[in-house]
DRENKOL-347443 format. One record per residue: residue in three letters; z, x, y of N, C-alpha, C, O in turn. Coordinates in steps of 0.05 Angstrom, whole numbers, padded with zeros to 5 digits, always signed. Layout:
% residues N
AlaZXYZXYZXYZXY ...
***
This chain:
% residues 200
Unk+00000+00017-00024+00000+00000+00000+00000+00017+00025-00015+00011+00044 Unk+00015+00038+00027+00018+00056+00047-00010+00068+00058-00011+00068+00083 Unk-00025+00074+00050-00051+00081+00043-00066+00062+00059-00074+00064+00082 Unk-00068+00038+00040-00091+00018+00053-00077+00011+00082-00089+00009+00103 Unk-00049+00008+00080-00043+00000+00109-00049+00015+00136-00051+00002+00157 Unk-00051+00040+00135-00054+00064+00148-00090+00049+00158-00093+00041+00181 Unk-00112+00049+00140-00129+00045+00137-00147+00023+00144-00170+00026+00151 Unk-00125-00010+00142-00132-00029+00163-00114-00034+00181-00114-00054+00195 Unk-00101-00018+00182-00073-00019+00216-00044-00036+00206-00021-00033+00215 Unk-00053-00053+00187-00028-00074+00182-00016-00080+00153-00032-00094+00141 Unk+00003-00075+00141+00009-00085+00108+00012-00117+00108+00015-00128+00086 Unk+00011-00133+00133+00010-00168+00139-00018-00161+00128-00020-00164+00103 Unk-00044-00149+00143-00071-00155+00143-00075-00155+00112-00083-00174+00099 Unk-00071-00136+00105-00071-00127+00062-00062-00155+00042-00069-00160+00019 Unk-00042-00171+00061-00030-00184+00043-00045-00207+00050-00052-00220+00030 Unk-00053-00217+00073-00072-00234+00071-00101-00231+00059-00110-00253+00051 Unk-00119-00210+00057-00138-00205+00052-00134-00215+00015-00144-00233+00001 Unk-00115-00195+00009-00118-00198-00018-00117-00230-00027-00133-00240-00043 Unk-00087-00250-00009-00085-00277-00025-00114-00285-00022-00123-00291-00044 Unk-00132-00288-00001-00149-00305+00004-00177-00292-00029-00189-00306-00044 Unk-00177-00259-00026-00202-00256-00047-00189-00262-00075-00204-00262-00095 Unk-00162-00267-00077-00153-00272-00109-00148-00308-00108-00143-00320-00129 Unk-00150-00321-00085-00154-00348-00095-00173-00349-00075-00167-00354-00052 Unk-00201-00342-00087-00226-00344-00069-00240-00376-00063-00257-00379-00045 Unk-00232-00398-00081-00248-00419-00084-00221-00435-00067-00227-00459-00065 Unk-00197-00429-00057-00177-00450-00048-00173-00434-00017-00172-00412-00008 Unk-00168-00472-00007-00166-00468+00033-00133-00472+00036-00119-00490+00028 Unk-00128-00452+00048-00096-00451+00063-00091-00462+00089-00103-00451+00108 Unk-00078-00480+00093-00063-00485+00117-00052-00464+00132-00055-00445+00116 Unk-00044-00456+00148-00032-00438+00163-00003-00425+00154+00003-00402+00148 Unk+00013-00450+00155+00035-00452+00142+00033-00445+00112+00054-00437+00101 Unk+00012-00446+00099+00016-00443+00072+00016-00410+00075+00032-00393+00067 Unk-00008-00407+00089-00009-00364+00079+00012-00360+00094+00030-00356+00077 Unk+00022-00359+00115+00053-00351+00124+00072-00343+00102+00083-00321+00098 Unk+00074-00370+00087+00095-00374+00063+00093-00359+00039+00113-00350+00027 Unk+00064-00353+00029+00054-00344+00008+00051-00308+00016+00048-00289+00002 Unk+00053-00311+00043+00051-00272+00041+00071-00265+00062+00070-00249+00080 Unk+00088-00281+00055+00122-00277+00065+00116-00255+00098+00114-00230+00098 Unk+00114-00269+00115+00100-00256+00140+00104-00273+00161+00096-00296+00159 Unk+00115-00265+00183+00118-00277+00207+00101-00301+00219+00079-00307+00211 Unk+00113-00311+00235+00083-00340+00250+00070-00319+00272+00047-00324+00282 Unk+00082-00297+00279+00069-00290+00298+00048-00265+00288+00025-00261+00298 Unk+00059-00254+00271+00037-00239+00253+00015-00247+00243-00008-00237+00248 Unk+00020-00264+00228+00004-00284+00213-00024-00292+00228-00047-00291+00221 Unk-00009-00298+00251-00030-00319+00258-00053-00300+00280-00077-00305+00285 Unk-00037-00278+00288-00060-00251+00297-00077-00236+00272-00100-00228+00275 Unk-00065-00234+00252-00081-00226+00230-00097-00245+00229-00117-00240+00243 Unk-00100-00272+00218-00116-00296+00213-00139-00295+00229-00162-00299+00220 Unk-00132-00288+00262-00156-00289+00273-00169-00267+00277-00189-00266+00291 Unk-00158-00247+00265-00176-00226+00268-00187-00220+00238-00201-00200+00236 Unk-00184-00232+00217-00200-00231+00199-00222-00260+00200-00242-00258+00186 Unk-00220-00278+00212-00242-00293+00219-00264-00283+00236-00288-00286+00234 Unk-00246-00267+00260-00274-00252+00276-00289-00233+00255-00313-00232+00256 Unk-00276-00219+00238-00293-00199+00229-00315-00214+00211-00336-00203+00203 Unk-00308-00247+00206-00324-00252+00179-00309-00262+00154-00313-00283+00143 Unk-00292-00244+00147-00281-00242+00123-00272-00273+00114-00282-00282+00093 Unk-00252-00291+00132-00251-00314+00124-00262-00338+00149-00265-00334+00173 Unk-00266-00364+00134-00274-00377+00158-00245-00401+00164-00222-00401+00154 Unk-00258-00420+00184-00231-00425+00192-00248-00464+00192-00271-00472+00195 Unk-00219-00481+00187-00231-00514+00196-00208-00529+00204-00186-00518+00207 Unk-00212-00553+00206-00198-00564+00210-00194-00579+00189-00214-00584+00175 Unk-00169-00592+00181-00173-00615+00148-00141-00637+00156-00118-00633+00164 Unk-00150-00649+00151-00124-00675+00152-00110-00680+00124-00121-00689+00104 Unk-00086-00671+00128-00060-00670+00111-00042-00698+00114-00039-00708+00136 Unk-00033-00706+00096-00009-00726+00089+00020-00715+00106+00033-00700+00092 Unk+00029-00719+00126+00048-00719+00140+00080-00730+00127+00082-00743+00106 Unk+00099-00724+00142+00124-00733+00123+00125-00767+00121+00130-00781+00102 Unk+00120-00772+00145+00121-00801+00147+00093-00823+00130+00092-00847+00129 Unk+00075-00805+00120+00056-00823+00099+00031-00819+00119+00009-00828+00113 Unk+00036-00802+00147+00017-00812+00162-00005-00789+00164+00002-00766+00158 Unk-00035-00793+00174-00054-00768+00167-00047-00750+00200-00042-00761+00221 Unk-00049-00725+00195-00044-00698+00212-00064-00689+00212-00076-00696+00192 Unk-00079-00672+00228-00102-00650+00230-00090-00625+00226-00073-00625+00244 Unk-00087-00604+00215-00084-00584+00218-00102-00555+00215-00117-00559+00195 Unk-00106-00536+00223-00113-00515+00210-00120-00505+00183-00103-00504+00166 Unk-00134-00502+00181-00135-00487+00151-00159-00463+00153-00176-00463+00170 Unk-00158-00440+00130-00166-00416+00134-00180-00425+00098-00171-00442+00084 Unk-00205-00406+00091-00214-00401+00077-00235-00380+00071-00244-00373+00093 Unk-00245-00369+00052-00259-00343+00047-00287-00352+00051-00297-00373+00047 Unk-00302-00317+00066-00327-00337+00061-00338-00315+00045-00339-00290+00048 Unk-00346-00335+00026-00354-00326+00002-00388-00312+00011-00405-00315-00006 Unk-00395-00301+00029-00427-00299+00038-00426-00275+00064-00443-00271+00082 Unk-00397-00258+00058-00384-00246+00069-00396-00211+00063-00384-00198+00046 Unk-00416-00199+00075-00426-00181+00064-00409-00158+00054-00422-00148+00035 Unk-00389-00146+00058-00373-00126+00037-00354-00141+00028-00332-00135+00037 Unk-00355-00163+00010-00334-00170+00003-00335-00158-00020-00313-00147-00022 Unk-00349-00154-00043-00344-00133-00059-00337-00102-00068-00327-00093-00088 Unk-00349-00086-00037-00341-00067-00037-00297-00069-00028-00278-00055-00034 Unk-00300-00094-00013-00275-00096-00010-00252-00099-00031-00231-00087-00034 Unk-00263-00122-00047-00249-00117-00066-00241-00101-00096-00226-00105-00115 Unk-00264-00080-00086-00257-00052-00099-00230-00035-00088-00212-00025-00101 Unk-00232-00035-00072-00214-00024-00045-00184-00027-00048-00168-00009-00050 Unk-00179-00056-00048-00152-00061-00047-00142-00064-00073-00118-00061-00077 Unk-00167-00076-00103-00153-00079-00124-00154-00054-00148-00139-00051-00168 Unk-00175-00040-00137-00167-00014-00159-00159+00010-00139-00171+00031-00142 Unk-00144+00010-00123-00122+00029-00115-00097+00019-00125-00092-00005-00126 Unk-00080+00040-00133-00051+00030-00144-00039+00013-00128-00037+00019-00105 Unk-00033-00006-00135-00021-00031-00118+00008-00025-00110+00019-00034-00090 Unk+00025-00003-00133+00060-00003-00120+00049+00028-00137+00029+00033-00151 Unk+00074+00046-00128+00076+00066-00141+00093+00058-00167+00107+00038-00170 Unk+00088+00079-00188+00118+00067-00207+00142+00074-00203+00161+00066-00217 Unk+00145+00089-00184+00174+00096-00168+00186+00072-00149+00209+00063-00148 Unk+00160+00063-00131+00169+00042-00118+00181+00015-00131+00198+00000-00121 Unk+00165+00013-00160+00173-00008-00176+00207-00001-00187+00226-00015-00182 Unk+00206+00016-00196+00230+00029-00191+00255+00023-00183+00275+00014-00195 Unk+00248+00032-00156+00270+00031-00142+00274+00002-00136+00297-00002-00130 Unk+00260-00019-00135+00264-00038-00118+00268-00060-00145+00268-00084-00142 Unk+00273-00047-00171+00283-00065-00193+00314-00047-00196+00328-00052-00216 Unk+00322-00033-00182+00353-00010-00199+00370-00032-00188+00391-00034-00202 Unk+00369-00051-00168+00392-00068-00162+00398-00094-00189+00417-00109-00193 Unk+00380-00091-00199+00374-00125-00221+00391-00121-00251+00390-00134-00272 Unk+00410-00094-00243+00419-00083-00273+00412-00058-00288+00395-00042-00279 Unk+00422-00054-00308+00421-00026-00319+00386-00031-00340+00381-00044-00361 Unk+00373-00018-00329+00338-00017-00337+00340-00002-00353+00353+00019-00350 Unk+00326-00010-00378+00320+00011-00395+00296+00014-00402+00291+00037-00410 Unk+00270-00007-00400+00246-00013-00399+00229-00025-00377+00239-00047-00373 Unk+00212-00021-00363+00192-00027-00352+00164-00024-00350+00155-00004-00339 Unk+00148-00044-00363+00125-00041-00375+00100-00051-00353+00101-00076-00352 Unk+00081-00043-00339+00068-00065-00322+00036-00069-00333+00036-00050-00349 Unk+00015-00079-00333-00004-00096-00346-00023-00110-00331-00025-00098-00309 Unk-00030-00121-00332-00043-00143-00317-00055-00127-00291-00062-00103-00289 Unk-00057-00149-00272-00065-00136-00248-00055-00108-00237-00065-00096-00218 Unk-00031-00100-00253-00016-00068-00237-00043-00057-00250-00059-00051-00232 Unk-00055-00052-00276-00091-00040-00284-00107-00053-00282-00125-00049-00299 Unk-00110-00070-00268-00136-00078-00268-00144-00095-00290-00168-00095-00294 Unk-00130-00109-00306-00135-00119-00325-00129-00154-00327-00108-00166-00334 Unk-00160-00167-00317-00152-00189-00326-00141-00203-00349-00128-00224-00347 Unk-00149-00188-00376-00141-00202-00392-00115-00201-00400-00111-00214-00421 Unk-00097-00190-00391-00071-00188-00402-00057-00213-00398-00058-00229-00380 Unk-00035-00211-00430-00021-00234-00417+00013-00233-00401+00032-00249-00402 Unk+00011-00216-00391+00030-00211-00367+00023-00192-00351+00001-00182-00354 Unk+00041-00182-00329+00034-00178-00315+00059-00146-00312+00054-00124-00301 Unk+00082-00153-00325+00106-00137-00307+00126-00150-00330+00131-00174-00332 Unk+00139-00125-00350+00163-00135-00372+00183-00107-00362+00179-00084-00356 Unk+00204-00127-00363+00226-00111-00360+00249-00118-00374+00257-00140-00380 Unk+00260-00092-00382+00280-00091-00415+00304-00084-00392+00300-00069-00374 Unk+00328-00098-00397+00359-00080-00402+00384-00098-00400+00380-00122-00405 Unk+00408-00090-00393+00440-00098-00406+00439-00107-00374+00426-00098-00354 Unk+00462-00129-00377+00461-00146-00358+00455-00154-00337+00467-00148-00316 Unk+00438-00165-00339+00406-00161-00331+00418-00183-00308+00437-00197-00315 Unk+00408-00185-00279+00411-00204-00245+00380-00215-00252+00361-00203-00242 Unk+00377-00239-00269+00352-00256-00266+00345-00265-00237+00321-00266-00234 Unk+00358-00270-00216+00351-00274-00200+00346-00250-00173+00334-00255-00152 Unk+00355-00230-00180+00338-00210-00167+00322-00204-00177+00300-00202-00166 Unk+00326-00198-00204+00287-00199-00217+00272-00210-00202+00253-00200-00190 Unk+00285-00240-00199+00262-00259-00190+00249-00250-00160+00225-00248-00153 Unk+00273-00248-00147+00268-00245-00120+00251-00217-00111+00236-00215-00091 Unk+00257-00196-00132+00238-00173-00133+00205-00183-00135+00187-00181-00119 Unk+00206-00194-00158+00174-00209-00166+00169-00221-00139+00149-00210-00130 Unk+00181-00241-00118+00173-00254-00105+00152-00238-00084+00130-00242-00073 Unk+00178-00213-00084+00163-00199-00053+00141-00188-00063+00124-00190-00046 Unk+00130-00176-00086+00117-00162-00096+00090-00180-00101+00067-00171-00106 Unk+00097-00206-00100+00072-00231-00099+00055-00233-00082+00031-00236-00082 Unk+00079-00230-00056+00070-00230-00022+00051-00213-00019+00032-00222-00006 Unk+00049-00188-00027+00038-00173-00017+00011-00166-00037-00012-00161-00030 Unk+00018-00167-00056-00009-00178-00087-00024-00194-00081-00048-00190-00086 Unk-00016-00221-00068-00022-00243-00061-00034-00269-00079-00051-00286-00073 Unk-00020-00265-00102-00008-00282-00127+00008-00289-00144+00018-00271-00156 Unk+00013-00304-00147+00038-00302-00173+00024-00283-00204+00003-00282-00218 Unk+00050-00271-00203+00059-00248-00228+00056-00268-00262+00059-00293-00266 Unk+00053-00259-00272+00071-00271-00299+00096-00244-00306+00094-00222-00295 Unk+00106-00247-00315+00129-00237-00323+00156-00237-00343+00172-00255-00341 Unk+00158-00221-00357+00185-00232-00378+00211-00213-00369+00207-00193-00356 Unk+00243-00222-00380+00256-00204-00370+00271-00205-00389+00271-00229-00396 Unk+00287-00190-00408+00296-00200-00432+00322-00171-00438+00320-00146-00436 Unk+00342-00188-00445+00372-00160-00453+00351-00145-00471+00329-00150-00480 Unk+00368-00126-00473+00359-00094-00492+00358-00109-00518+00336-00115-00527 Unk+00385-00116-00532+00385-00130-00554+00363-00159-00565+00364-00168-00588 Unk+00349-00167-00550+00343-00196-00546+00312-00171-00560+00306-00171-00584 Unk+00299-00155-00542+00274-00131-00536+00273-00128-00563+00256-00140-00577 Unk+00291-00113-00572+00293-00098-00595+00285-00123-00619+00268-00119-00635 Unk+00301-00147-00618+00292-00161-00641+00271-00176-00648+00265-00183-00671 Unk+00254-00182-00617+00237-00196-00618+00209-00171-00624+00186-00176-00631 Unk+00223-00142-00618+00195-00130-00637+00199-00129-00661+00179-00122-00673 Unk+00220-00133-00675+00232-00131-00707+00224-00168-00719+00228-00178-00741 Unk+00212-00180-00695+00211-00201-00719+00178-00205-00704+00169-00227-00706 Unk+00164-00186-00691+00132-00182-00673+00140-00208-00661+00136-00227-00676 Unk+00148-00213-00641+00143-00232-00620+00115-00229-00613+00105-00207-00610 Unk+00100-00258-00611+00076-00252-00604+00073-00245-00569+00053-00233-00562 Unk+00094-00251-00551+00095-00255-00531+00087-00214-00523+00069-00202-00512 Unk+00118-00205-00542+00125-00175-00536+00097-00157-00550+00094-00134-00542 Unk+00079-00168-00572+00067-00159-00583+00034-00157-00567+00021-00136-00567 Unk+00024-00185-00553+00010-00183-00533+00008-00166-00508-00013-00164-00495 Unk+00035-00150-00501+00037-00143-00488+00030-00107-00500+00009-00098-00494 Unk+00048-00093-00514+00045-00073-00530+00024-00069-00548+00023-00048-00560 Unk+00006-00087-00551-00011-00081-00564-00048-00081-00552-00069-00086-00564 Unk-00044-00074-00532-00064-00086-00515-00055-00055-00485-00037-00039-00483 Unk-00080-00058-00468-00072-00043-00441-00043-00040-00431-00030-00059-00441 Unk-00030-00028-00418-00005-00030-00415-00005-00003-00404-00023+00013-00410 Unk+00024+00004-00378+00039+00028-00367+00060+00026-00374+00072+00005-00368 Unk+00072+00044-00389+00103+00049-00394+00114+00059-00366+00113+00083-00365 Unk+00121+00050-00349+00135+00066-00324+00158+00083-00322+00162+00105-00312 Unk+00176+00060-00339+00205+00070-00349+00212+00055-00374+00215+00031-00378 Unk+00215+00088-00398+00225+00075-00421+00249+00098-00428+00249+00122-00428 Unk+00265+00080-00433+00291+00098-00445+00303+00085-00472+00327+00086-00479 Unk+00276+00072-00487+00288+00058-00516+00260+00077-00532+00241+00064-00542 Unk+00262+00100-00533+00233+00115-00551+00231+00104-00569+00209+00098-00579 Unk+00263+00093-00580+00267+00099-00614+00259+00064-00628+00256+00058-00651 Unk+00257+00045-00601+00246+00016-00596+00218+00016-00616+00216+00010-00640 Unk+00204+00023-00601+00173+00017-00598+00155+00047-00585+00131+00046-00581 
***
């Protein structure tokens, strides 16, 4: 990220670029990309228009269901698919390393004592995987997991798949081949951090 950000001036601009080319066929409200790439109203909405001037996405208007049942006009942003480097672009942002494995790292050591972290999926470039990001260890903070995954969405600009599972829970479900743990290990995959050799 450090990298590309340097490169288009903003890690807001990165995080919108990416949500809009990984859900290329769906239109955001304003309020929605705000939410989805965890980013200021005032950020947001200078990035937005400066990737409309360049091209990259276009912009409309669309009427939404309001709280009271009643129709609203609002903003909405979408890709334009007719966008002349949009391919070279999305060379760019999706086959450069997306986190370091240090950064993953560090920003999972609060969630408990780690003994495994495996990543897959979009961390290589690999659509077909069926996850994305497994993480092994002893009493494990599911909800900083979670909240780790969240930020790491924002800036990906999709939801993760992900499993999180005790050391003991790891260990049995490769002793009885979980297909879940076995899809994962048996297929593309980064070991980032393993401290169970004697596992798998």
């Amino acid at each position: 990220m450090e990298v590309l950000s340097k490169l288009f001036g903003s890690p807001d601009r990165i995080k919108i670029m990416r949500l809009f080319i990984l859900n290329s066929s769906t239109t955001f409200t304003t309020n929605e990309v705000l939410e989805r790439s965890k980013i200021s109203s005032r950020s947001g909405k200078k990035e937005l228009n400066s990737l409309r001037e360049s091209g990259l996405i276009k912009q409309k208007n669309m009427r939404i269901e309001g709280s009271r049942g009643r129709k609203t006009s609002v903003t909405a942003w979408f890709l334009n698919q007719a966008f002349p480097f949009l391919n070279p672009l999305k060379q760019l942002l999706f086959n450069t390393e997306l986190f370091r494995k240090e950064e993953i790292i560090r920003r999972l050591r609060g969630s408990g004592r780690i003994k495994v972290i495996i990543t897959a999926g979009i961390f290589i470039s690999d659509e077909d995987s069926r996850a994305d990001l497994l993480v092994v260890g002893d009493e494990l903070r599911k909800k900083v997991v979670e909240k780790v995954v969240k930020s790491m969405e924002a800036e990906i600009g999709r939801e993760l798949s992900y499993g999180v599972f005790e050391t003991e829970d790891f260990r049995y479900r490769i002793s009885v081949c979980d297909k879940f743990i076995r899809d994962i290990l048996d297929y593309p995959h980064r070991k980032i951090l393993n401290k169970l050799e004697d596992a798998f």
